[in-house]
Structures are given as structure tokens and as C-alpha cells.
DOFI-983993 format. One record per residue: residue number from 1; residue in three letters; x, y, z of N, C-alpha, C in turn. Coordinates in Angstrom, 3 decimals, always signed. Layout:
N
+-----+------+----------+----------+----------+----------+----------+----------+----------+----------+----------+
|  nr | rest |      nxx |      nyy |      nzz |     caxx |     cayy |     cazz |      cxx |      cyy |      czz |
+-----+------+----------+----------+----------+----------+----------+----------+----------+----------+----------+
| NUM |  ALA |        X |        Y |        Z |        X |        Y |        Z |        X |        Y |        Z |
...
+-----+------+----------+----------+----------+----------+----------+----------+----------+----------+----------+
This chain:
141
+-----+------+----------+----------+----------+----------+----------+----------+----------+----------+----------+
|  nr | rest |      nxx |      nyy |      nzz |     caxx |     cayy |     cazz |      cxx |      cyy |      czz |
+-----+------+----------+----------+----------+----------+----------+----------+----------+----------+----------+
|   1 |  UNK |   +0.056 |   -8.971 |   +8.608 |   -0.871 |   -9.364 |   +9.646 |   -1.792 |   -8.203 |   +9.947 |
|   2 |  UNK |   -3.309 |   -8.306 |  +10.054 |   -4.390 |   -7.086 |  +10.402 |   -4.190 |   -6.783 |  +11.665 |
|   3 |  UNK |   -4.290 |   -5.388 |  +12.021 |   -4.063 |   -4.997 |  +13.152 |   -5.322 |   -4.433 |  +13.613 |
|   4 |  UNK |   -6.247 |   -4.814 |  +14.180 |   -7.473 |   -4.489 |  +14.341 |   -7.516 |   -3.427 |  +15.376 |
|   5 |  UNK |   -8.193 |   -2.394 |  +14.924 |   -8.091 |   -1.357 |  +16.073 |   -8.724 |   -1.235 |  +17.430 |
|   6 |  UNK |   -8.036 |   -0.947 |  +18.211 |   -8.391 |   -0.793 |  +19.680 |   -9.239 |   +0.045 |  +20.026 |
|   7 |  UNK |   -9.857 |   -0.014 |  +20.991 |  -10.574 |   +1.148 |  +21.388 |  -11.746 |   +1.790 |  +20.716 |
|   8 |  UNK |  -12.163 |   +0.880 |  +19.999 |  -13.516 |   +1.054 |  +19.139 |  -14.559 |   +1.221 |  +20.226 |
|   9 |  UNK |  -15.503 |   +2.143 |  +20.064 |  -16.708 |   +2.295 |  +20.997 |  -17.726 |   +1.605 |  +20.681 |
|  10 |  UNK |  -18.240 |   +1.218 |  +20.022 |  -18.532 |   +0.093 |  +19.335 |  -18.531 |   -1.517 |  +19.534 |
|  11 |  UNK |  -18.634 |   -2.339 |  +19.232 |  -18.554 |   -3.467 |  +19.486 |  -18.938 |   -4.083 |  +17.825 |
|  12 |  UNK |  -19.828 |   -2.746 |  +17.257 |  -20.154 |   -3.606 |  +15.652 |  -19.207 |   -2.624 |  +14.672 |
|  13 |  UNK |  -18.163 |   -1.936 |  +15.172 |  -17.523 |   -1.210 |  +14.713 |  -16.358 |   -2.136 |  +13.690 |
|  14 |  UNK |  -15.820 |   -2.154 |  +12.200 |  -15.435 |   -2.881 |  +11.497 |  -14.693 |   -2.611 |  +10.847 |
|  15 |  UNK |  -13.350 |   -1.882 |  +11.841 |  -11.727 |   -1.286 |  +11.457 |  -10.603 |   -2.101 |  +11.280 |
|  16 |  UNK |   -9.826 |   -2.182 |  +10.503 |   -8.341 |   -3.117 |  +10.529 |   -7.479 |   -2.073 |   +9.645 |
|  17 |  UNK |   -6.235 |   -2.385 |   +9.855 |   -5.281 |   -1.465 |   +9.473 |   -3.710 |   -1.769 |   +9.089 |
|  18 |  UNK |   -3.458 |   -2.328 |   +8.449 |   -1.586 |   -2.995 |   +8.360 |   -0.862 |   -2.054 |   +8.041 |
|  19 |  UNK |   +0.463 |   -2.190 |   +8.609 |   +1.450 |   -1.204 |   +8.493 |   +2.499 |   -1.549 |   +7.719 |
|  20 |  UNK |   +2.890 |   -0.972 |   +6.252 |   +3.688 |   -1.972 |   +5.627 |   +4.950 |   -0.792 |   +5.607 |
|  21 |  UNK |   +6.231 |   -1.037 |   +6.312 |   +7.288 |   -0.191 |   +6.363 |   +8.333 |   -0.896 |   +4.824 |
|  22 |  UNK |   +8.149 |   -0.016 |   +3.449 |   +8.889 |   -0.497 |   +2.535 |   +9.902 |   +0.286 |   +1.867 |
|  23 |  UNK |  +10.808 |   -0.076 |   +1.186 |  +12.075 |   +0.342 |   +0.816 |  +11.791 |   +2.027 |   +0.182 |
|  24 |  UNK |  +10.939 |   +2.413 |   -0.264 |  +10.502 |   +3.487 |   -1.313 |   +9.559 |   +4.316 |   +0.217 |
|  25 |  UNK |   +8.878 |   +4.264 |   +0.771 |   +7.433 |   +4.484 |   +1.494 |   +7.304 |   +3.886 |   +2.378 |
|  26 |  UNK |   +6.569 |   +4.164 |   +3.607 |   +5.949 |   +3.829 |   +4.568 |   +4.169 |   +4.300 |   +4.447 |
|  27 |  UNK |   +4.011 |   +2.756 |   +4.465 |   +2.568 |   +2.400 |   +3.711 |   +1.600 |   +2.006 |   +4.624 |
|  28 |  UNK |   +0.461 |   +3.022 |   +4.847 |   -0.834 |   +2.126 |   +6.069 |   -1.796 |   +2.398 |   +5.133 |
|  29 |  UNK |   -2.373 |   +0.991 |   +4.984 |   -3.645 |   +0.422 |   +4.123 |   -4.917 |   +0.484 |   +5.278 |
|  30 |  UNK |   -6.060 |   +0.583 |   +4.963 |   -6.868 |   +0.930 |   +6.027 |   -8.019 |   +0.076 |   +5.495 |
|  31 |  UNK |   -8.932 |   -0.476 |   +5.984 |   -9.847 |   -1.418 |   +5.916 |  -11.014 |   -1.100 |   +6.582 |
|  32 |  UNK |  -12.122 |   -0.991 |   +6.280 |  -13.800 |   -1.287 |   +6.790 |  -13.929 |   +0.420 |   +7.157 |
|  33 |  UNK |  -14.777 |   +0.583 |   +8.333 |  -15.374 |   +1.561 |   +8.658 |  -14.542 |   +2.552 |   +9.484 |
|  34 |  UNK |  -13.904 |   +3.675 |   +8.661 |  -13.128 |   +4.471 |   +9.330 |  -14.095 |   +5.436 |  +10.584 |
|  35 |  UNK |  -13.650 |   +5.398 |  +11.541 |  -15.185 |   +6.148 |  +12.253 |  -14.137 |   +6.738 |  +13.700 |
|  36 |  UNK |  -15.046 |   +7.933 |  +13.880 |  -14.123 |   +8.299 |  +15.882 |  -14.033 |   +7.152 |  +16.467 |
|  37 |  UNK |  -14.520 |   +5.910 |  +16.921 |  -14.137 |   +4.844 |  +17.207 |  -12.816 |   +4.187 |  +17.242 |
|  38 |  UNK |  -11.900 |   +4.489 |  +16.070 |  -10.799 |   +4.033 |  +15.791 |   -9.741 |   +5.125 |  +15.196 |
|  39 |  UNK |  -10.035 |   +6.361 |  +15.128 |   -9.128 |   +7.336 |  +14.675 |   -8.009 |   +7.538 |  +15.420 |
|  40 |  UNK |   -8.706 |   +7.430 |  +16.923 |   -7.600 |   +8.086 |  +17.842 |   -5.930 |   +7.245 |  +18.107 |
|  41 |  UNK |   -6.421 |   +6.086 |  +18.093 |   -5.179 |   +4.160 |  +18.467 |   -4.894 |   +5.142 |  +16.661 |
|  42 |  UNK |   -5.563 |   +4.955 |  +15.100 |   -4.749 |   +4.734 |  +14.050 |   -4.248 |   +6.130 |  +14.281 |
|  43 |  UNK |   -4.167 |   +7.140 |  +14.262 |   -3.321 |   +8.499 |  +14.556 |   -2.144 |   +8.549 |  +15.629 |
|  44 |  UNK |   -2.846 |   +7.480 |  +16.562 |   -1.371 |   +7.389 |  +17.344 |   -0.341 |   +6.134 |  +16.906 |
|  45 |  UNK |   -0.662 |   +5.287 |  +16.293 |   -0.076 |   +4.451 |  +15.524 |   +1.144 |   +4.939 |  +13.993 |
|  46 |  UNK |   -0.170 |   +6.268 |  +13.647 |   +0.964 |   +7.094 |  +12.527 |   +2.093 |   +7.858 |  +12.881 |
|  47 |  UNK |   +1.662 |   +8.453 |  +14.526 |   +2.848 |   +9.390 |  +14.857 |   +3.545 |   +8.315 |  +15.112 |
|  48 |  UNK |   +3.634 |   +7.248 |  +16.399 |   +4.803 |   +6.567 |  +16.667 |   +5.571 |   +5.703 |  +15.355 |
|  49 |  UNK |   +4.326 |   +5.480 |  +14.527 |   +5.327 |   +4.760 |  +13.640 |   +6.394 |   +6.186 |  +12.226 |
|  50 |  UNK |   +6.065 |   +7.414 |  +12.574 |   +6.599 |   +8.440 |  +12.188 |   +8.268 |   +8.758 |  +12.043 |
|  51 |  UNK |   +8.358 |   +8.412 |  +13.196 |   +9.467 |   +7.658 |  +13.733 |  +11.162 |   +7.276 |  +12.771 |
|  52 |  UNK |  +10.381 |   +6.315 |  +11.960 |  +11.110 |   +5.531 |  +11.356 |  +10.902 |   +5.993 |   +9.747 |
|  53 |  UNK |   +9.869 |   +6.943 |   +9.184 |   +9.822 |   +7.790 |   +7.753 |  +10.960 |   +7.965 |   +7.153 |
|  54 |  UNK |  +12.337 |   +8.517 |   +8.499 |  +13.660 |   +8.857 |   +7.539 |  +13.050 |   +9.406 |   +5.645 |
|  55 |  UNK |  +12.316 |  +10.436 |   +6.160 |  +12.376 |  +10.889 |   +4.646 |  +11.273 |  +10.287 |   +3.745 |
|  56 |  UNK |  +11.026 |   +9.323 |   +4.075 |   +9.984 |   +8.306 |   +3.209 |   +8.769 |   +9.272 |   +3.092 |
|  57 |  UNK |   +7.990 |   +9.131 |   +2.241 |   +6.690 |   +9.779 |   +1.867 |   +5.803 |   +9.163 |   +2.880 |
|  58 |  UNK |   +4.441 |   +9.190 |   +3.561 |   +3.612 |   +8.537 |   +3.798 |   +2.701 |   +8.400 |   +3.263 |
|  59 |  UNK |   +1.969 |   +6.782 |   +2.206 |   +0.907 |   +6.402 |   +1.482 |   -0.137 |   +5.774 |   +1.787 |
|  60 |  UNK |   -1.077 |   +6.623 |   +1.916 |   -2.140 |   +5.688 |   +2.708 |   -3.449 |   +5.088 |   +1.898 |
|  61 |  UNK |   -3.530 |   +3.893 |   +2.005 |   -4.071 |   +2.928 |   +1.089 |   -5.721 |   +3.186 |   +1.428 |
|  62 |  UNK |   -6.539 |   +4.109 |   +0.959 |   -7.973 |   +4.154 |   +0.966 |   -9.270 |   +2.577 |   +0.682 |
|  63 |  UNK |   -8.682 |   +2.053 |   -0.487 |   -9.049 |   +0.970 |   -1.433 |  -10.106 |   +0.272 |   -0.474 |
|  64 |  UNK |   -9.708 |   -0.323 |   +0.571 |  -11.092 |   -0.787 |   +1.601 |  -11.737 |   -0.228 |   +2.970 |
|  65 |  UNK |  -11.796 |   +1.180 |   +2.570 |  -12.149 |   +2.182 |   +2.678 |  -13.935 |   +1.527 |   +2.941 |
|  66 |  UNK |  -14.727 |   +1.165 |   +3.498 |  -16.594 |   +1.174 |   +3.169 |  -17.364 |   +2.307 |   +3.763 |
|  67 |  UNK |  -16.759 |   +2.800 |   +4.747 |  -17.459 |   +4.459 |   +5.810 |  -16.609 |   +5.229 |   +5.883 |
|  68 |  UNK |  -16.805 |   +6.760 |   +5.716 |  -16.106 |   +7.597 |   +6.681 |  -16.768 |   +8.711 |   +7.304 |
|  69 |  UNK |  -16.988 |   +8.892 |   +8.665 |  -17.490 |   +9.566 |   +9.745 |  -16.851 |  +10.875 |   +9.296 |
|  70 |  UNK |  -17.076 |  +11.916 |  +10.310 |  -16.544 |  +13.648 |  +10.439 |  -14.843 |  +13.340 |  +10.566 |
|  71 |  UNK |  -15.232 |  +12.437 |  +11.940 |  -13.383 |  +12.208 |  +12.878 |  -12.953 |  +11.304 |  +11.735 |
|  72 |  UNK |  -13.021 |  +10.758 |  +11.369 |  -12.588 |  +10.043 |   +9.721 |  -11.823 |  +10.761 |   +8.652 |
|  73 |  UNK |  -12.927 |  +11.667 |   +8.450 |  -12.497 |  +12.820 |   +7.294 |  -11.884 |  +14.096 |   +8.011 |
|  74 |  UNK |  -11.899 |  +14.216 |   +9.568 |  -10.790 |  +15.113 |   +9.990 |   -9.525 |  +14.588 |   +9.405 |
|  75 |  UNK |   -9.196 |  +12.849 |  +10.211 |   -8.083 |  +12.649 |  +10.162 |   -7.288 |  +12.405 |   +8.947 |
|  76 |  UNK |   -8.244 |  +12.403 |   +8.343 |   -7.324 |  +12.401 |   +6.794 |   -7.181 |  +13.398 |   +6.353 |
|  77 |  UNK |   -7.865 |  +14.393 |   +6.449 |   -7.428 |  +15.690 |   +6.208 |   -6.083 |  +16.355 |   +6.593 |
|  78 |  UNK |   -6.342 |  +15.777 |   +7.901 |   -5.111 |  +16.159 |   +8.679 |   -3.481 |  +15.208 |   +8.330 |
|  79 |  UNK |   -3.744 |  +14.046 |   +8.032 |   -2.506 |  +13.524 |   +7.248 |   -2.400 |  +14.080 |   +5.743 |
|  80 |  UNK |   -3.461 |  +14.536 |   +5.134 |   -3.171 |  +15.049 |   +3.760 |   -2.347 |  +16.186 |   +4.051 |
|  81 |  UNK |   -2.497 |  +17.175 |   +5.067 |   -1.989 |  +18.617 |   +5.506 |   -0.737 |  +18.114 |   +5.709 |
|  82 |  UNK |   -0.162 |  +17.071 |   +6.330 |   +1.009 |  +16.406 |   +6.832 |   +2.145 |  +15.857 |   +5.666 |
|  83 |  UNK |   +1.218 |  +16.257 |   +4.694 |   +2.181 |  +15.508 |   +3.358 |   +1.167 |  +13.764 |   +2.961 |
|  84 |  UNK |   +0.494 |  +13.571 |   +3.644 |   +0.359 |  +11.701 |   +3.140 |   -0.092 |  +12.337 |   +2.034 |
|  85 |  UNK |   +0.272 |  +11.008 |   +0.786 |   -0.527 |  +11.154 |   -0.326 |   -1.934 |  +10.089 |   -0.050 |
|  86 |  UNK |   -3.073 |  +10.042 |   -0.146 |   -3.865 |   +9.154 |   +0.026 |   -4.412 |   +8.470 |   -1.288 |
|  87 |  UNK |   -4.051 |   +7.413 |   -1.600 |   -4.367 |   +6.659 |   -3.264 |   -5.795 |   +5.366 |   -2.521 |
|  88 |  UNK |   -5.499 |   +5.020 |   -3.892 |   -7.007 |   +3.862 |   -3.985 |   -6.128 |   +2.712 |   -5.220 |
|  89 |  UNK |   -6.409 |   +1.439 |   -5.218 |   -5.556 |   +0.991 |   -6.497 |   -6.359 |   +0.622 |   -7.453 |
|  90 |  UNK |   -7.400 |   +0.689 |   -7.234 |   -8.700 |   +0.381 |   -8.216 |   -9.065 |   +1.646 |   -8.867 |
|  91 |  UNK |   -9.394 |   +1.620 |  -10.235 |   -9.911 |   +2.751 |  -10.869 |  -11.375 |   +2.758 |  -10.005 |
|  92 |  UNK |  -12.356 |   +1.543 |   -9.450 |  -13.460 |   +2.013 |   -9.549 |  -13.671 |   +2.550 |   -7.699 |
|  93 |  UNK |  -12.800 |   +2.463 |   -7.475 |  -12.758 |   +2.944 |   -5.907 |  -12.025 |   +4.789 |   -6.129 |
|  94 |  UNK |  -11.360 |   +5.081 |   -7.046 |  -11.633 |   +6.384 |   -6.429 |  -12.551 |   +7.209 |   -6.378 |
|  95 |  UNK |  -13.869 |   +7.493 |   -7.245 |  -14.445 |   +8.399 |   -7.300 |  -15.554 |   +8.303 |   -5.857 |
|  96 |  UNK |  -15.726 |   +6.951 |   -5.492 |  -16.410 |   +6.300 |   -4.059 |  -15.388 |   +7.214 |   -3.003 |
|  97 |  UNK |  -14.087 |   +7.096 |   -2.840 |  -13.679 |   +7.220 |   -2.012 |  -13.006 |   +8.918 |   -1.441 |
|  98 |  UNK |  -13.329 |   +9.685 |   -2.816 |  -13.048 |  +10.835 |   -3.095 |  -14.536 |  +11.580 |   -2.417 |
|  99 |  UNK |  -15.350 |  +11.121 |   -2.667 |  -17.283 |  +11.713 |   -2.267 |  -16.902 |  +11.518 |   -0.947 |
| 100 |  UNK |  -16.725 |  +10.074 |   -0.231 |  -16.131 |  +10.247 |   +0.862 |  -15.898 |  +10.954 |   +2.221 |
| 101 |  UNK |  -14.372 |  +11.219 |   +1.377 |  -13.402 |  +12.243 |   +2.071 |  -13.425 |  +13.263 |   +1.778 |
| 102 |  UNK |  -13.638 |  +13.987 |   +0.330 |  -13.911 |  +15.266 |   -0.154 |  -12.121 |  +15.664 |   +0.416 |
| 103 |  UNK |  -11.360 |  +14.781 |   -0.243 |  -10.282 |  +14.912 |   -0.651 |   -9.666 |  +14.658 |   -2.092 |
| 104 |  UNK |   -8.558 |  +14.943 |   -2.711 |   -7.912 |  +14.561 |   -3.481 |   -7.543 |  +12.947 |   -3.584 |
| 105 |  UNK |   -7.923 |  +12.404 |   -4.020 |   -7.650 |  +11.021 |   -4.288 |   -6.807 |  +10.427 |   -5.102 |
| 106 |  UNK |   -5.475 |   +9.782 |   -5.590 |   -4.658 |   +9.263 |   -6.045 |   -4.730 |   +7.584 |   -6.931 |
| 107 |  UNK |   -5.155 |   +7.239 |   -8.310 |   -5.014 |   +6.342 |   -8.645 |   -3.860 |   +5.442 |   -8.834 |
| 108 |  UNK |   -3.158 |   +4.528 |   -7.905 |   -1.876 |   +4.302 |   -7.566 |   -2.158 |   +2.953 |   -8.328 |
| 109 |  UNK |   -1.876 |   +2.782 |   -9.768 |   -1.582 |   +1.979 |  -10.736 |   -0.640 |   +0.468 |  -10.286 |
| 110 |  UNK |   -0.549 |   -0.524 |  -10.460 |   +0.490 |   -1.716 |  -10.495 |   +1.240 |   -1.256 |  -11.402 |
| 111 |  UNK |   +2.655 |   -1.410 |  -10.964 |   +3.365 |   -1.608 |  -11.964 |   +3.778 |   -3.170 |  -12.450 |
| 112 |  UNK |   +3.847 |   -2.749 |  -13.929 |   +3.912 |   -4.307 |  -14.407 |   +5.584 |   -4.326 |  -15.155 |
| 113 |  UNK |   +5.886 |   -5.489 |  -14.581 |   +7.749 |   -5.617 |  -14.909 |   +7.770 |   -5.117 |  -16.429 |
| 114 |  UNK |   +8.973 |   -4.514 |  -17.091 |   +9.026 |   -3.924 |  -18.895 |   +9.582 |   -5.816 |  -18.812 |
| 115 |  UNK |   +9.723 |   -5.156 |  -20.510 |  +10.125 |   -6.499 |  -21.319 |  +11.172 |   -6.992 |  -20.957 |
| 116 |  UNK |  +12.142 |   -5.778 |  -20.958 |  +13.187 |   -6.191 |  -20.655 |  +13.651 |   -7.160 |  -19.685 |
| 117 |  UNK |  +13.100 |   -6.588 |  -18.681 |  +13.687 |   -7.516 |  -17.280 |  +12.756 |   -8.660 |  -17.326 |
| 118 |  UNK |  +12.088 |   -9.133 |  -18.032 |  +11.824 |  -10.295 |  -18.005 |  +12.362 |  -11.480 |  -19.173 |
| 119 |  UNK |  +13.236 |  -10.494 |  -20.269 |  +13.963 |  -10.834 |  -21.147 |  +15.228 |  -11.454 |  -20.107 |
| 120 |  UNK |  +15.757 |  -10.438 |  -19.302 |  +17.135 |  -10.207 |  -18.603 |  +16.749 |  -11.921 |  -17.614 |
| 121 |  UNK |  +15.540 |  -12.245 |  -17.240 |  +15.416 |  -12.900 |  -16.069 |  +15.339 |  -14.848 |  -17.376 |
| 122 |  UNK |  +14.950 |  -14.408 |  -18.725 |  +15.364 |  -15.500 |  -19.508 |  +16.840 |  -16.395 |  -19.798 |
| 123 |  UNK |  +17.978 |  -14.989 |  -19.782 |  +19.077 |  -15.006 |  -20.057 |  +19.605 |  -15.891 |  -19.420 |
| 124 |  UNK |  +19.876 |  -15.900 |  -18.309 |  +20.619 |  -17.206 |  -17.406 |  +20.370 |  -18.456 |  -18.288 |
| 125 |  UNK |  +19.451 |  -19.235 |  -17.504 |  +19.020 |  -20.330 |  -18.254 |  +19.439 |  -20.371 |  -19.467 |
| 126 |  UNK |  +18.904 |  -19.441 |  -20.113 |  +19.030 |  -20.255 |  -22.093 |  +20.866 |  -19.661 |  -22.005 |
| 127 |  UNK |  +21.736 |  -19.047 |  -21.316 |  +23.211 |  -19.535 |  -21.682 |  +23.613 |  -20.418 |  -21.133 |
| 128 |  UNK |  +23.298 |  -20.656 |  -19.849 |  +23.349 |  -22.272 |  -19.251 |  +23.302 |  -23.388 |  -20.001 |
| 129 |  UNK |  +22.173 |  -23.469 |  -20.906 |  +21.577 |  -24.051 |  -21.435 |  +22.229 |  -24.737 |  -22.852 |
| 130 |  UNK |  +22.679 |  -23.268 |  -23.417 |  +23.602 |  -23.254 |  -24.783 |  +25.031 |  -23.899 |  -24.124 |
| 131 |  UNK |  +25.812 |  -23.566 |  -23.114 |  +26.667 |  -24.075 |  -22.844 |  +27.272 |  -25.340 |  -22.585 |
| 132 |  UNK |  +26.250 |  -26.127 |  -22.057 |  +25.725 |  -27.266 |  -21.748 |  +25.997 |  -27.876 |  -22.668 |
| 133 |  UNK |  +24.907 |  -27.575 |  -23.605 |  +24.982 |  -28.120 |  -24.883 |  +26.581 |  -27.766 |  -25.800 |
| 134 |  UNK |  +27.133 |  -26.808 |  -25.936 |  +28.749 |  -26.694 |  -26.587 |  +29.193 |  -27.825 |  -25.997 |
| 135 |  UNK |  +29.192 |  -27.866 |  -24.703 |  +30.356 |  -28.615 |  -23.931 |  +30.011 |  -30.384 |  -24.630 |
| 136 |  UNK |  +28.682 |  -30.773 |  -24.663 |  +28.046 |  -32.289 |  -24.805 |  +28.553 |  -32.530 |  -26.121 |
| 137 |  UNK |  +28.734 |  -31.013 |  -27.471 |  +28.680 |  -31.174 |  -28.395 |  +30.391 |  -31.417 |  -29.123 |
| 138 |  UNK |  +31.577 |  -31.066 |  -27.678 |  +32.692 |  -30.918 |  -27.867 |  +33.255 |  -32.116 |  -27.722 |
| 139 |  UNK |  +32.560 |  -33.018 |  -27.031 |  +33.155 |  -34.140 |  -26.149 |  +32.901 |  -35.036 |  -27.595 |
| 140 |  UNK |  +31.871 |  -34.452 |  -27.913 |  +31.495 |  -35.940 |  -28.861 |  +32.804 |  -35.898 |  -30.566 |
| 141 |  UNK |  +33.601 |  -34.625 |  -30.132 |  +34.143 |  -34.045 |  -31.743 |  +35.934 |  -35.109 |  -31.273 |
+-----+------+----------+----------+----------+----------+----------+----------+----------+----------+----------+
């Protein structure tokens, strides 16, 4: 769900932000126009949700990223100093989003399932399947 930021000075100001707490990382994706408008609510949103890191890395999702102001590129600076890694998942969004921030930028790839486990996720079925068939083929002997 978008969490649209508070306290925008602004009214044409065009921030949203989701917080995705996951098994590996604690993940905030950031959306539209990062600007002083909305730094101050998403910085206090990172400490309280800080909280709950237990260790986790913090990854912060640049990708719909369209502005970033001074207080913008403070605050990311200042989570880069903090440890966040800051990625993009598009090849053609980092070098946009790197000019930016005039930070280090991270191409954070999909991973795509190996063969295997989609071999492993065949297996059920086709022994089900074979069995089925022994059993139809026993009855008839």
C-alpha cells in the first residue's frame, strides 16, 4: 500500500514511499519527487522503522526516483553514511539516478529461479502421475 508523504509544503509536491519489511532486508522504495517537502516524515519513518532491522541491511529502492532537491541528496547521503545500499532495478535508471544523487548507485538485478528448482517443482506431479498409472496398470494384471 503507498504511503504518501505528509507534510509536503507543497500541494503539487509528488512523493509516495512503501515500506517492505522482508525476510533478507528491510526495503523502502521511494517514488516521484524526492524534495525538503517530504524528507523530514521519510527520515523519521526510517529511524522508527529502524527499530525492527535486527541486523537486516537497509535497501533503498531509487527506480521511481523523477527529482532530487539538496535536502534529497542530503538525505541519502546520509542513509548511504548509515550503511543503506541505494539500488535502481532497471539498467536504464541508474546512470539517471546516479547524476542525481552524485552517489554510488547499485544495479539490483531479478533473480530468475535455476533449472533446477523448477525441475524440483515438476517432480511431484509427474511421480504422482507415474504412480497412478502403476497402480491402474496393476489392477488390470
Amino acid at each position: 500500500m503507498p504511503k504518501p508523504a505528509r507534510g509536503c509544503v507543497h500541494p503539487t509536491d509528488r512523493f509516495m514511499y512503501y515500506m517492505h519489511d522482508e525476510f533478507a532486508a528491510f526495503r523502502l522504495r521511494l517514488i516521484g519527487d524526492l524534495s525538503q517537502g517530504s524528507t523530514a516524515e521519510l527520515d523519521e519513518a526510517r529511524q522508527t522503522a529502524s527499530s525492527i532491522f535486527n541486523g537486516r541491511p537497509l535497501i533503498v529502492d531509487l527506480t521511481g526516483i523523477d527529482s532530487v532537491d539538496n535536502a534529497g541528496r542530503e538525505l541519502i547521503a546520509k542513509w548511504h553514511g548509515l550503511g543503506a545500499q541505494l539500488v535502481v532495478t532497471t539498467p536504464e535508471s541508474q546512470p539517471r539516478i546516479q547524476s542525481m544523487t552524485n552517489m554510488p548507485i547499485v544495479l539490483l538485478e531479478k533473480k530468475r529461479p535455476s533449472k533446477w528448482l523448477r525441475l524440483r517443482a515438476l517432480f511431484a506431479p509427474a511421480a504422482t502421475f507415474l504412480m497412478l498409472l502403476m497402480l491402474m496398470l496393476m489392477e488390470r494384471v
